[in-house]
C-alpha positions as CSV (number, residue, x, y, z in Angstrom):
1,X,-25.8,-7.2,61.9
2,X,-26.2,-10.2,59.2
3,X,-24.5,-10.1,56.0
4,X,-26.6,-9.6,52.8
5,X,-27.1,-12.9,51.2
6,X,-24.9,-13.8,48.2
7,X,-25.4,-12.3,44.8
8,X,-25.9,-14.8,41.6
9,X,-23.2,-14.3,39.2
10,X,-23.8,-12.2,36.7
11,X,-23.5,-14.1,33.2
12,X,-21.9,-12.0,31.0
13,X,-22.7,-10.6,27.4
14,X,-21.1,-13.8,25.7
15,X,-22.7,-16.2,27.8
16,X,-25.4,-14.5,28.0
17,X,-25.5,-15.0,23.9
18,X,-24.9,-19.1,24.7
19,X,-28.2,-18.9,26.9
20,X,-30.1,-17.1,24.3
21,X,-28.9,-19.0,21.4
22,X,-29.8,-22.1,23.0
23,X,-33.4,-20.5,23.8
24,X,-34.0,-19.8,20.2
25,X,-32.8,-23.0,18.8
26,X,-36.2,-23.8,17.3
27,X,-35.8,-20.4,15.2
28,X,-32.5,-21.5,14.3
29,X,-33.4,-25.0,13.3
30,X,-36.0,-23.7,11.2
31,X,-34.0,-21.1,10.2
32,X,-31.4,-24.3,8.7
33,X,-34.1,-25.9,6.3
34,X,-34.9,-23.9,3.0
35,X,-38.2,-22.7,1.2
36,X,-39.0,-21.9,-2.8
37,X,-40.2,-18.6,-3.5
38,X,-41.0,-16.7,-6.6
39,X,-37.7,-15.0,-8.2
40,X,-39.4,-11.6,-6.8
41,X,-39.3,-12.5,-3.9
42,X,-36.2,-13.8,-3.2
43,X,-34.3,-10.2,-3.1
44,X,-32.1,-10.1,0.2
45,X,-32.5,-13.6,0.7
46,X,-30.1,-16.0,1.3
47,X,-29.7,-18.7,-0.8
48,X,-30.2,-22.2,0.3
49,X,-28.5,-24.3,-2.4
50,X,-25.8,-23.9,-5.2
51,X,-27.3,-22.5,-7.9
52,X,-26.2,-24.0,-10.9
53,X,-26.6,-23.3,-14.6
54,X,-28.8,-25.7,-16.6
55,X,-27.4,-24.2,-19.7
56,X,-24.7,-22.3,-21.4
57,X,-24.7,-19.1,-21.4
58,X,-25.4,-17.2,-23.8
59,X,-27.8,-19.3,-25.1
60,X,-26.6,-18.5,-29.0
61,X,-24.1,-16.9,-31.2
62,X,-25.3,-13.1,-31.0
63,X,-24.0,-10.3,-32.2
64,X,-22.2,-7.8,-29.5
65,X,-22.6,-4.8,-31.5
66,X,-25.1,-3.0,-33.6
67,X,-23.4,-3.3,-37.3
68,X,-22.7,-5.7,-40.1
69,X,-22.6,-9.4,-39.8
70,X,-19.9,-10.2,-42.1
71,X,-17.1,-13.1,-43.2
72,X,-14.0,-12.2,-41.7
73,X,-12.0,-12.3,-44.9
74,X,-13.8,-10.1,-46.9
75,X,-13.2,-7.3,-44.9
76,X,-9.8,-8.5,-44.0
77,X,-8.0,-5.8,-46.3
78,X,-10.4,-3.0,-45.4
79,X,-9.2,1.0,-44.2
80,X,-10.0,4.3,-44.4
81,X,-8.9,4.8,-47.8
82,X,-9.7,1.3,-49.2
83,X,-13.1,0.3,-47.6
84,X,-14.6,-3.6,-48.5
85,X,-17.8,-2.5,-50.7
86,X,-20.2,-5.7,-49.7
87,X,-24.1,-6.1,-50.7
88,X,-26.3,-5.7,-47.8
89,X,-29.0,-9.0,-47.6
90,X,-30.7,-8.1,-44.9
91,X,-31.4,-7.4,-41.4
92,X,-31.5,-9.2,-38.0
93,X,-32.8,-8.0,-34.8
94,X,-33.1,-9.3,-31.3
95,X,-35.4,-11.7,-30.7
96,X,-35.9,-12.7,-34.3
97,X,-34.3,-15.7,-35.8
98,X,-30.8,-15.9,-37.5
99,X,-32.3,-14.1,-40.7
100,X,-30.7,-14.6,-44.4
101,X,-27.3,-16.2,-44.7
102,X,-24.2,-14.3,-46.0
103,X,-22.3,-15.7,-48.7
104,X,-19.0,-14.2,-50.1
105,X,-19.0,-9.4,-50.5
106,X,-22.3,-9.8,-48.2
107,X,-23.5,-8.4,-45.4
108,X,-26.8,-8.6,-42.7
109,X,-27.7,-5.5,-40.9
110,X,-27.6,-6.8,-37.2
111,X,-28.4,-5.6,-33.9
112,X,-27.1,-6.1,-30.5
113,X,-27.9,-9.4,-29.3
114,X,-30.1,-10.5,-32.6
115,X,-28.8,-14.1,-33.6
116,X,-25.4,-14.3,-35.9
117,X,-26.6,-15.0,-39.6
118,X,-25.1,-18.6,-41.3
119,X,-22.0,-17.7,-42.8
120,X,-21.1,-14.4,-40.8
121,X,-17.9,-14.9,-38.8
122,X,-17.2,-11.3,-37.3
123,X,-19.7,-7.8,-36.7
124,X,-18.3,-4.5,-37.9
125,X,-19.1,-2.4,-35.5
126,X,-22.0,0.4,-37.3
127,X,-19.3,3.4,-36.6
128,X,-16.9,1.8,-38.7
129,X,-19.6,1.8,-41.6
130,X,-20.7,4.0,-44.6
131,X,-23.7,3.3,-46.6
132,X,-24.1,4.2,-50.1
133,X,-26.9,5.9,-51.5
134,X,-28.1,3.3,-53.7
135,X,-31.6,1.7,-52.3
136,X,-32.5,-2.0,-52.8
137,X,-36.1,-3.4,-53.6
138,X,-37.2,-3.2,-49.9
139,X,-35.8,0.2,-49.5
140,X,-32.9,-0.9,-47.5
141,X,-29.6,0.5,-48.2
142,X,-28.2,-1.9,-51.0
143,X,-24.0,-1.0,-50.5
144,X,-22.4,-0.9,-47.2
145,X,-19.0,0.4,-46.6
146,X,-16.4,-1.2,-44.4
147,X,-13.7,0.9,-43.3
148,X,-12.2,-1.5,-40.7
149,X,-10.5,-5.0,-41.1
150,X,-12.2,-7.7,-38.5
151,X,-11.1,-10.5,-37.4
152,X,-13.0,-14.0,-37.1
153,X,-15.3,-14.0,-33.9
154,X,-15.1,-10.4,-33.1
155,X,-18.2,-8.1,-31.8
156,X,-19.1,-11.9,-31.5
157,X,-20.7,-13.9,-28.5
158,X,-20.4,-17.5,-28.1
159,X,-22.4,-19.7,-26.2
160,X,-20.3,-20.4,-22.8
161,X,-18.7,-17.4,-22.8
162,X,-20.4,-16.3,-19.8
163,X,-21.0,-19.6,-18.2
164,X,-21.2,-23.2,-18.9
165,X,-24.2,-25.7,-18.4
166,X,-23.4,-27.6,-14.7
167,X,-21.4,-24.7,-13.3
168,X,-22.3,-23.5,-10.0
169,X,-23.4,-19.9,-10.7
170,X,-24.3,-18.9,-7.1
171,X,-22.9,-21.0,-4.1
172,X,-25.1,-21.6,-1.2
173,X,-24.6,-18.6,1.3
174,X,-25.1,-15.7,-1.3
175,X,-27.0,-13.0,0.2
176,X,-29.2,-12.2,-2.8
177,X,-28.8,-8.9,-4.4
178,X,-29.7,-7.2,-7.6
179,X,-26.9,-8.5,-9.6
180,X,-27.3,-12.5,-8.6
181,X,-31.7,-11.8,-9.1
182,X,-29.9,-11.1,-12.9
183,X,-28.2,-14.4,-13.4
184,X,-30.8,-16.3,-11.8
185,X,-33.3,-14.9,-14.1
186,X,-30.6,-15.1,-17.3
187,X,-30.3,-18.5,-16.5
188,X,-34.9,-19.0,-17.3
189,X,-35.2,-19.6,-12.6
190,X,-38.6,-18.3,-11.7
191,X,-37.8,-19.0,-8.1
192,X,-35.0,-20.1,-5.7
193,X,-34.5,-22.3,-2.8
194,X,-33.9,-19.8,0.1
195,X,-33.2,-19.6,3.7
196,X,-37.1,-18.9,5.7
197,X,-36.8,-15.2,7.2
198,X,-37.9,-15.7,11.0
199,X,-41.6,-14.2,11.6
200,X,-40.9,-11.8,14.3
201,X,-43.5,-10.1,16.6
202,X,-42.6,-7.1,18.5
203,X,-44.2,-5.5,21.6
204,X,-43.2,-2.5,23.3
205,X,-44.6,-1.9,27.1
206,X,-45.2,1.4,28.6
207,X,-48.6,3.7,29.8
208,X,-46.3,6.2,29.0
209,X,-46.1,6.0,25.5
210,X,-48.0,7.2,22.9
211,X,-47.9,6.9,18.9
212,X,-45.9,9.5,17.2
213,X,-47.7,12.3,16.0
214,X,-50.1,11.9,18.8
215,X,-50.4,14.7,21.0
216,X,-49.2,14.2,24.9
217,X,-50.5,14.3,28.1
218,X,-48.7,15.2,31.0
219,X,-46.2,12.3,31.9
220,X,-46.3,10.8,28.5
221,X,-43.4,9.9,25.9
222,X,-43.5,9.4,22.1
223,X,-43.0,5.7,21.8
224,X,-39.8,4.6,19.9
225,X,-38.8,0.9,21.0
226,X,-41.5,-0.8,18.8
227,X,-40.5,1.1,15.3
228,X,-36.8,0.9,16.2
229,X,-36.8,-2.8,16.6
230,X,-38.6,-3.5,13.9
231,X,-36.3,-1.7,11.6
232,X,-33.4,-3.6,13.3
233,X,-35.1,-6.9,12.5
234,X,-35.7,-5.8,9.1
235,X,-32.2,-5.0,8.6
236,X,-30.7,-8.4,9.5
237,X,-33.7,-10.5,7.3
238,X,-36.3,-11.0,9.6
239,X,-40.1,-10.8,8.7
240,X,-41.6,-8.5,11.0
241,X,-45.2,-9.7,11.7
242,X,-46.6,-7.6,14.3
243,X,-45.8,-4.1,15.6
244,X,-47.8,-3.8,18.9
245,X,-48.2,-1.4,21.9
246,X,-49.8,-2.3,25.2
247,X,-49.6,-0.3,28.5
248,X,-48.8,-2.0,32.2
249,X,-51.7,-3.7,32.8
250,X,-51.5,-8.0,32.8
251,X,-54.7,-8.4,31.4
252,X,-53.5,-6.1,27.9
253,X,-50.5,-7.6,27.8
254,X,-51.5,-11.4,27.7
255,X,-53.8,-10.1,24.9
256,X,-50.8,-8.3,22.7
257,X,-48.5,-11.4,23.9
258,X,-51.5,-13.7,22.3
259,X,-51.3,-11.3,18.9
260,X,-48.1,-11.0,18.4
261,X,-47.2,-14.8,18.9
262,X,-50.2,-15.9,16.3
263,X,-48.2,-16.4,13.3
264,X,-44.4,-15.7,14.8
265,X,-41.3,-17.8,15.1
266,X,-40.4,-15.3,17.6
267,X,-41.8,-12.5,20.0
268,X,-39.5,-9.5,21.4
269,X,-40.8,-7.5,24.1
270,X,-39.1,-3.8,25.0
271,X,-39.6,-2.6,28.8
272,X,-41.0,-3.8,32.0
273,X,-38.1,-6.5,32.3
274,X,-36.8,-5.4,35.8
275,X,-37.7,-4.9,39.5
276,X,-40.3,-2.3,40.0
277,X,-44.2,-2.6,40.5
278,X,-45.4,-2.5,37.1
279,X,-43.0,-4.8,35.4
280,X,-45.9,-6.4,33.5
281,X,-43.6,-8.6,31.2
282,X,-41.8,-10.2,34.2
283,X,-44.8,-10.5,36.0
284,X,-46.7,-12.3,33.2
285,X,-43.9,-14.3,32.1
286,X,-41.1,-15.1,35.2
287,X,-43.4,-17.8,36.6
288,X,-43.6,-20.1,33.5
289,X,-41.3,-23.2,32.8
290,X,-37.7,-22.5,31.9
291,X,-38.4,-18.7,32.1
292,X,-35.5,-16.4,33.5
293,X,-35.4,-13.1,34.4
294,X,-32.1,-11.7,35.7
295,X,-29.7,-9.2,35.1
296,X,-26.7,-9.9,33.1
297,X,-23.0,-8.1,33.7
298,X,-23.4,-5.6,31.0
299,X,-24.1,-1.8,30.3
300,X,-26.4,-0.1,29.4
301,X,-28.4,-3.1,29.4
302,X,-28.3,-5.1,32.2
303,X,-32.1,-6.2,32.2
304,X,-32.6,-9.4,30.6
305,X,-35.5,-11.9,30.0
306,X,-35.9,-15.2,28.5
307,X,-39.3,-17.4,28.2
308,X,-42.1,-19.1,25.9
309,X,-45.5,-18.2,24.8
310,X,-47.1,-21.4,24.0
311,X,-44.5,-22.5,21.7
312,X,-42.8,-19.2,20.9
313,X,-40.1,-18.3,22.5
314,X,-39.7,-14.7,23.8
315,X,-37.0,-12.5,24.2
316,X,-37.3,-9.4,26.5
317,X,-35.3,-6.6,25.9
318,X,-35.3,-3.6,28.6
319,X,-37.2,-0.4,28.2
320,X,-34.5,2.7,28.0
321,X,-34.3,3.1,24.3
322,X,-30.5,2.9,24.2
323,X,-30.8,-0.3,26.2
324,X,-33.1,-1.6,24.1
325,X,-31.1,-1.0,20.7
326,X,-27.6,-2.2,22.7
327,X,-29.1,-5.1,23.8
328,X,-30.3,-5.9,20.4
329,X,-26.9,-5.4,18.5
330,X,-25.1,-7.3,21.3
331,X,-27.2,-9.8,22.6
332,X,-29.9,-10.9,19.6
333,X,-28.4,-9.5,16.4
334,X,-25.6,-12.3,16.0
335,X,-28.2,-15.1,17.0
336,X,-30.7,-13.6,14.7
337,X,-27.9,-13.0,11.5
338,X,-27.2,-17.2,12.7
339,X,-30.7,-17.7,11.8
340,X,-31.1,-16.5,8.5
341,X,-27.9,-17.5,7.1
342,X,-25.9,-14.2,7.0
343,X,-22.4,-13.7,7.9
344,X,-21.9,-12.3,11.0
345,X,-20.7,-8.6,12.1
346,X,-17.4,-8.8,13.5
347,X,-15.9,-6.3,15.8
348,X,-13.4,-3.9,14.3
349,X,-10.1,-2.6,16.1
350,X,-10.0,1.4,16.8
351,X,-8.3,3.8,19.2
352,X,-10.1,6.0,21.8
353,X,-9.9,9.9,21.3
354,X,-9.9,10.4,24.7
355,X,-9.9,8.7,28.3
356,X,-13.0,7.0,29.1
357,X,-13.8,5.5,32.6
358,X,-15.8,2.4,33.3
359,X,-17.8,0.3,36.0
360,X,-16.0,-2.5,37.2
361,X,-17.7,-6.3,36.7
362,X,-19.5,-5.0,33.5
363,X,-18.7,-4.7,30.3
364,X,-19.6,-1.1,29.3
365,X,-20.6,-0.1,25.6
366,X,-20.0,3.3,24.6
367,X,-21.8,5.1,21.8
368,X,-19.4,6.3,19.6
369,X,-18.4,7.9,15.8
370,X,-15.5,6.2,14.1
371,X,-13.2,8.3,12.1
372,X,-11.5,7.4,8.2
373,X,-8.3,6.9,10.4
374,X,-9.8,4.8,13.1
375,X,-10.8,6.8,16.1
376,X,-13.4,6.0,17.5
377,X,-15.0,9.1,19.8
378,X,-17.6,8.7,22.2
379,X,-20.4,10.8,21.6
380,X,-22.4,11.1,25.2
381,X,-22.1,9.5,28.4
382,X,-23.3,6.1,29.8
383,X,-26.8,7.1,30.7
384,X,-29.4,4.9,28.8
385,X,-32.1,7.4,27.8
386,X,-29.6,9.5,25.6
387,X,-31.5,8.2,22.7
388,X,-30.6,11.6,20.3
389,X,-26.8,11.1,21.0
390,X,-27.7,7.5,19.4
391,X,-28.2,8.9,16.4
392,X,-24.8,10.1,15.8
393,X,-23.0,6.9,16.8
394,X,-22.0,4.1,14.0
395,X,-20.5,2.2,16.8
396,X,-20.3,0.7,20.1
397,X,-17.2,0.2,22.1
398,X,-16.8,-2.6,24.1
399,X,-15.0,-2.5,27.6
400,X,-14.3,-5.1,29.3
401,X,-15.7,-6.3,32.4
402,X,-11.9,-5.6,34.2
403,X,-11.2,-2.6,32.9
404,X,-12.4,0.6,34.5
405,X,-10.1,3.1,32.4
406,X,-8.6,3.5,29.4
407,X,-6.0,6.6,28.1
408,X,-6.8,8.4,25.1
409,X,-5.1,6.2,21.8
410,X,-5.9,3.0,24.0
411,X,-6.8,0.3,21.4
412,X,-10.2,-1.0,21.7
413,X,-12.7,-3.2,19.8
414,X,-15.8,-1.6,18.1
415,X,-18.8,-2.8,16.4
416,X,-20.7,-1.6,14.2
417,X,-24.4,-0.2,14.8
């Protein structure tokens, strides 16, 4: 009886990631240049350049407080029982210029960020005010009351307070949230050089499936793959172009491939990566140059499939939902976070709840909850159709390709859904 010929090594999840990487390096090289976009635009972004402040900030002495512009020294023996009596002069409000001037026993009526009149040194605050009831010409109180002693420059903002003209406001890297979208616009940016998000086309395989919310037909599934890979894509900065469904036939499937890669950087299929008969993505794509289609030493999984449409790389994910969303967080997500600039998700230390068994020569990834103290509990077994278990995971744990068990409080490395 002959022997059964050799079996190719199986390359494992972190070489697999070398092979990937350096299949998507056109993504990634893109990915390294920058584009302008409107200010609106640029939420979740990641910024391509310092940011740096073409001028101080604030852009003028303004008043901090709604209250009295004032000179320091004539309210510098004010109290309770002794108020400062000063002649009102006017009033200033935001957006208006600096208003009248106040000389010696005057005060402006000023409002929160309204310029500081000439002469004013100091705000009192409006809550440590009285007015009198006498009424000038323009029927503004004439008398105000101070009951407070200020000192120069208080309730008082100063140009370069905040930041100074050259300084670099927002370094290169910053994943653009609310709060930087504030100083860019304080500091007059309509737009910002940004990392370009990757245009990503996904397609998900299957006769089985049908559109949630359809009604089924004996033998059918709701299809998941397609929504849940596009909200993984989402989550990491990608530009999801295309969300497409096509069924096992070659002819469909070369159509959706031509759609989806149209205006993408990048196409990922879901399903129809492995053996059987109606593997339409292998069987469409296996046979082009530099293509590969081969399983790598991981679980769930192990299905893999590298090639290129035209110019557009594809990257083909297998069917089981679990698989799919594994395979993604393992396998694409750090290359894809690479791509648009973001920092990448490192695993985490935790300790198993209870004993867990594995396959030897793979590295198995458990769905699992991880507690405030750090234990991290399985929540189903291996199996890769389990996809309501998924839910309830925030993480995978990783075990190695040598180990097939662990005890209960073994330490392990996680990482995060």
């Amino acid at each position: 009886m002959s022997s059964p010929p050799d079996q190719p090594t199986r390359p494992s999840p972190a070489e697999y990631r070398g092979l990937l990487r350096a299949h998507l390096s056109p993504v990634l090289d893109r990915g390294a240049q920058s584009t302008h976009l409107p200010l609106a635009a640029c939420a979740d972004s990641v910024l391509a350049r310092d940011l740096r402040a073409s001028v101080d900030l604030p852009l003028f002495v303004n008043s901090q407080m709604d209250g009295y512009a004032v000179r320091s020294a004539d309210v510098a023996g004010a109290g309770p029982d002794s108020p400062a009596r000063l002649t009102v002069v006017g009033a200033v409000h935001a957006g208006q210029g600096p208003g009248p001037g106040v000389d010696d026993d005057e005060a402006c009526k000023i409002m929160t960020g309204a310029p500081l009149p000439e002469g004013a040194d100091c705000v009192v605050p409006v809550e440590d005010t009285s007015v009198e009831e006498s009424v000038g010409p323009d029927g503004r109180a004439a008398t105000v009351l101070v009951h407070a002693p200020r000192s120069p420059g208080e309730f008082v903002r100063r140009p370069g307070d905040d930041v100074r003209a050259g300084d670099v406001v927002l370094p290169a890297g910053t994943r653009l949230a609310a709060r930087h979208m504030a100083a860019a616009a304080s500091l007059g940016e309509s737009g910002l050089d940004v990392r370009p998000r990757p245009r990503v086309g996904v397609v998900a395989t299957g006769s089985e499936l049908v559109a949630p919310g359809r009604p089924l037909e004996p033998g059918q599934i709701w299809e998941s793959n397609s929504i849940t890979l596009a909200a993984a894509l989402r989550a990491c900065g990608c530009e999801v172009t295309r969300t497409l469904t096509c069924g096992d036939d070659r002819a469909e499937f070369t159509a959706t491939l031509d759609e989806a890669a149209g205006d993408a950087d990048l196409v990922v299929t879901v399903g129809a990566v492995s053996m059987g008969d109606a593997e339409v993505v292998r069987q469409v794509l296996a046979a082009r140059e530099g293509a590969r289609f081969a399983p790598i030493a991981m679980q769930p999984g192990g299905p893999q499939g590298l090639a290129t449409w035209g110019d557009t790389p594809v990257v083909c994910l297998p069917g089981n939902p679990v698989s799919a969303l594994v395979s993604f967080v393992v396998l694409l997500r750090p290359v894809v976070l690479e791509a648009v600039g973001r920092a990448p998700i490192r695993p985490a230390r935790a300790r198993l709840s209870r004993d867990v068994t594995s396959p030897a020569g793979r590295v198995q990834y458990l769905r699992a909850t991880l507690a405030p103290d750090g234990t991290a509990d399985p929540v189903s077994g291996p199996g890769s159709h389990l996809v309501a278990s998924m839910a309830r995971a925030d993480v995978l744990i990783e075990i190695p390709a040598e180990v097939t068990f662990l005890p209960a409080g073994a330490g392990v490395e996680v990482l995060a859904l």
